[in-house]
Structure formats: structure tokens, C-alpha cells
C-alpha positions in Angstrom: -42.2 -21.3 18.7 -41.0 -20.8 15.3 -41.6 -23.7 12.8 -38.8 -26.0 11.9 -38.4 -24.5 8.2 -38.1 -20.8 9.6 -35.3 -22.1 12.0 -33.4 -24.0 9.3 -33.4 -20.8 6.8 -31.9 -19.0 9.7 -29.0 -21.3 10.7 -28.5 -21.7 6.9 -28.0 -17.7 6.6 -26.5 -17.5 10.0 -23.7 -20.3 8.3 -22.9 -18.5 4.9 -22.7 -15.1 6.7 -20.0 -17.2 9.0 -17.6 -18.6 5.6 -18.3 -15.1 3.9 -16.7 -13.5 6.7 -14.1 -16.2 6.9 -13.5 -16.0 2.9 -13.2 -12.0 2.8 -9.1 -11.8 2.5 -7.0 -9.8 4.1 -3.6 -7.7 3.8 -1.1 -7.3 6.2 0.7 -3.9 5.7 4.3 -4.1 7.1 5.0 -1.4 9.5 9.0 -0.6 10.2 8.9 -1.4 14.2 12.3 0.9 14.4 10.5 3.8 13.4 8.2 5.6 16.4 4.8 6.2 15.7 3.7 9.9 15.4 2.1 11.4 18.2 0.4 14.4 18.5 1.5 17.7 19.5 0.7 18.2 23.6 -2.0 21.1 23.9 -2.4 22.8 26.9 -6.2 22.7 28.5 -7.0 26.8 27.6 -5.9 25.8 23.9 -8.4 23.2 23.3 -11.6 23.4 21.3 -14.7 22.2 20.9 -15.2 20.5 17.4 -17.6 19.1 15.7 -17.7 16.3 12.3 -21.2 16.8 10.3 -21.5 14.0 8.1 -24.3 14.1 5.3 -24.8 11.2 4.0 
């Protein structure tokens, strides 16, 4: 079992992690609901290809 000071440091981190991710603020964008979203062409199965996303960090 942990000692009571070890515990305490956690609940205390686990609480400001809690109001930091209450405090971050947010935006709303406003998006037209008359206007349909864009979809993507339709592909036949012999057209599609393999691809693959390298990312170097």
C-alpha cells in the first residue's frame, strides 16, 4: 500500500488535470445546416489503392 502523502499528491494532480481540462475554452464554428456536406466521389473496387501516410516525426 502506498503511503498516505503519495496518494494525496496523486488525487491533487489527478484534480488540477480535471479543472485544466474543464478551463481549456472552446469555439463553436457555425456550420450552414442547408448546405450538404461534401462526400466523396464513389470508386469502383478495381480503382482502389493501397496507400500509405509516413510520418517522421
Amino acid at each position: 500500500m502506498l503511503p498516505p502523502f503519495i496518494i494525496e499528491q496523486i488525487r491533487r494532480r489527478e484534480e488540477e488535470q480535471r479543472r485544466q481540462r474543464i478551463e481549456q475554452p472552446t469555439l463553436e464554428l457555425p456550420i450552414p445546416s442547408s448546405s450538404p456536406m461534401p462526400s466523396r466521389p464513389a470508386r469502383d473496387e478495381d480503382e482502389e489503392e493501397d496507400r500509405v501516410i509516413i510520418v517522421d516525426l
